[in-house]
C-alpha positions in Angstrom: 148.3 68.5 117.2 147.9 72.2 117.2 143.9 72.9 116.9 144.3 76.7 116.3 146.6 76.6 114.0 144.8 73.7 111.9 140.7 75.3 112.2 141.8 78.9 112.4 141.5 79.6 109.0 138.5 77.5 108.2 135.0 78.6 108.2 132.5 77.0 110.7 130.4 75.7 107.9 134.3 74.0 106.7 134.8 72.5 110.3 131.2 71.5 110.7 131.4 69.8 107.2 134.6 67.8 108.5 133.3 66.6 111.0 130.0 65.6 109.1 132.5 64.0 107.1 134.2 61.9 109.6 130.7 60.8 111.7 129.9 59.4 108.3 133.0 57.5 107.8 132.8 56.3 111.3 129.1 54.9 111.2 130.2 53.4 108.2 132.8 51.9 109.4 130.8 51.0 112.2 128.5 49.6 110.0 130.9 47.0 108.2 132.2 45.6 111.2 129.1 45.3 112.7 127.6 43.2 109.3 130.8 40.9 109.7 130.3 40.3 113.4 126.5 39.3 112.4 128.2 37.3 109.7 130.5 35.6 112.3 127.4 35.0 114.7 125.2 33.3 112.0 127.9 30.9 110.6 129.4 30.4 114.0 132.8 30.7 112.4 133.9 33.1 115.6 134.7 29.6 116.7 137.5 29.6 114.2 139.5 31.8 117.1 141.0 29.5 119.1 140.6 31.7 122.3 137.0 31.1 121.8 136.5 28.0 120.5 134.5 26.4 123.3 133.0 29.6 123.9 129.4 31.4 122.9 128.8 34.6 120.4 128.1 36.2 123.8 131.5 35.7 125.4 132.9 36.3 122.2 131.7 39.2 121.5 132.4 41.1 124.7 135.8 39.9 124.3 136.6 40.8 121.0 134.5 43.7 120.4 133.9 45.0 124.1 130.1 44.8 123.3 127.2 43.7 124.8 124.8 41.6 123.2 121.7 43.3 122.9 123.7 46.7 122.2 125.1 44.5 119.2 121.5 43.1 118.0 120.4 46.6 118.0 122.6 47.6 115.5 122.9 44.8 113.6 119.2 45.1 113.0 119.2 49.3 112.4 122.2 48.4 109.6 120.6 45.5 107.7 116.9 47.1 107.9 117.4 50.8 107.4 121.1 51.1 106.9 120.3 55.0 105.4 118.5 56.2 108.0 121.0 54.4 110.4 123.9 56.0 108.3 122.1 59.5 108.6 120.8 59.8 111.8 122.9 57.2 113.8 121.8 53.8 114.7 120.7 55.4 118.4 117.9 56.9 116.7 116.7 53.7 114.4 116.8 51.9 117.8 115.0 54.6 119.7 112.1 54.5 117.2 112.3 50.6 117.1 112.0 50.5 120.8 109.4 53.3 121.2 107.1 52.8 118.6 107.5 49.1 117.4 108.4 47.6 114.4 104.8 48.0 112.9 104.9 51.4 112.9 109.3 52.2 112.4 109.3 52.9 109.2 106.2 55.4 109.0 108.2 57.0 111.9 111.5 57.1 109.8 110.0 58.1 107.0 107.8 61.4 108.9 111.2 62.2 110.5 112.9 61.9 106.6 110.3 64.1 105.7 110.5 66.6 108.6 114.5 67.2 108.1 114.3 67.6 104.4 111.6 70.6 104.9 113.3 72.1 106.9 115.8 75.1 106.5 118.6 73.4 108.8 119.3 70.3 110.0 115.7 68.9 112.2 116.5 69.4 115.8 116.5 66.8 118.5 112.4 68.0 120.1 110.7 67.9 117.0 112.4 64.3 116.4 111.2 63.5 119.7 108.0 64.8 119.3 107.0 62.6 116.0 108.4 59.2 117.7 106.1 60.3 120.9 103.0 60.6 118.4 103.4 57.0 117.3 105.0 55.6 120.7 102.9 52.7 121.9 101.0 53.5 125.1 103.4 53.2 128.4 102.5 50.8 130.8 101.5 52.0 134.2 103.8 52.3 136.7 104.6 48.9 139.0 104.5 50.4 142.8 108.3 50.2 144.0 109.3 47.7 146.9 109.1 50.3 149.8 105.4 50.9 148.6 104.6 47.1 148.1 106.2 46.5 152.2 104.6 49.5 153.6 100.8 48.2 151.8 102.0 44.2 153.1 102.3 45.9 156.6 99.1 47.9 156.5 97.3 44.9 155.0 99.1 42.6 158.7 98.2 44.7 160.8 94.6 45.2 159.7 94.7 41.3 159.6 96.4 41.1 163.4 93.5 43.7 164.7 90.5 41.3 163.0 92.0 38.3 164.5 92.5 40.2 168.2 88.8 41.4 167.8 87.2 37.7 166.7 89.3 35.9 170.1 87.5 39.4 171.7 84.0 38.4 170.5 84.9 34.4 170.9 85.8 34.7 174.5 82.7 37.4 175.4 80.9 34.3 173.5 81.8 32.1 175.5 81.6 34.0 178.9 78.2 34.3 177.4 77.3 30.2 177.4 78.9 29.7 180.4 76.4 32.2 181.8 73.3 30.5 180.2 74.4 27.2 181.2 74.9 28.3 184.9 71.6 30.1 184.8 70.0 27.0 183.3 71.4 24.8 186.4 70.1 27.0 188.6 66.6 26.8 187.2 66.6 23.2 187.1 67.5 22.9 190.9 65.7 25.7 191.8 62.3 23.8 190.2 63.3 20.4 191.6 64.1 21.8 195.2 60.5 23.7 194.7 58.1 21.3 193.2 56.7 18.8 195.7 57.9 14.3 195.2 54.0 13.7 194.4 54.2 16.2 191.3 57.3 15.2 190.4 55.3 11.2 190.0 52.5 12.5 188.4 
């Protein structure tokens, strides 16, 4: 197909209005076939293909459809629960605010962003869509310390425990070094007072 010769003559508000035109179509289009894969999943009649008769939604839907589950749940939800925002602004979005902000709080998001777009002069942009999902995002969940942190802390946490071990056999043999001492110092005294106290005092 020859581009120039086909979008020469057309204003950029013409081509930007075609291809409006055809993201719509295509999200609906989108739309349909995800309702009847939904449809397929719920009354299990995906089953009715032979290929996949002994097989799960899961299998079958990768095979068929080249889709993975949760990607398919994600849309399937955005089109049966807010099939004009999804229509509008693409089920991405719908699943972004879903996933961000919870389902509590979706449609106050949808609706702020609705609001935002229709104010506005031009289409909303991208950063100020971002920055009313951000105001209602739930709070994000500290950071879990990678592995290489976790193994170097393990380490630190061995050798510290190897050291207190080495110093307690330390203090355990001094200890002992210690009785054996006392006990050789206690013989000493006992033979030294036997050896020095006369047999008569010993009777008395």
């Amino acid at each position: 197909m020859d581009l120039k010769t086909k979008y020469d003559k057309m204003t950029i508000g013409q081509i930007e209005g075609e291809i409006k035109g055809h993201r719509h179509n295509s999200l609906e289009a989108m739309r349909e076939s995800i309702l009847a894969l939904l449809y397929l999943k719920q009354t299990g009649r995906f089953k009715e293909n032979k290929l996949y008769r002994k097989s799960n939604f899961e299998n079958y839907l990768m095979g068929f459809h080249n889709t993975r589950l949760n990607t398919f749940m994600e849309s399937a939800r955005a089109f049966d629960k807010y099939p004009e925002e999804s229509l509008q602004y693409g089920v991405g979005l719908v699943s972004k605010v879903f996933r961000a902000c919870g389902a509590i709080k979706e449609k106050t998001v949808l609706d702020e962003i609705k609001a935002a777009d229709k104010a506005a002069k031009n289409p909303i942009k991208r950063d100020k869509i971002d920055a009313i999902i951000q105001k209602y995002a739930k709070p994000t969940p500290p950071a879990q310390p990678g592995y290489k942190t976790l193994y170097i802390a393990e380490m630190k946490a061995h050798e510290r425990t190897k050291e207190q071990y080495q110093e307690a056999v330390k203090e355990l043999k001094q200890a002992r070094e210690q009785i054996e001492k006392l006990k050789a110092t206690i013989l000493n005294l006992k033979s030294y007072f036997v050896e020095e106290t006369p047999l008569e005092e010993l009777r008395a």
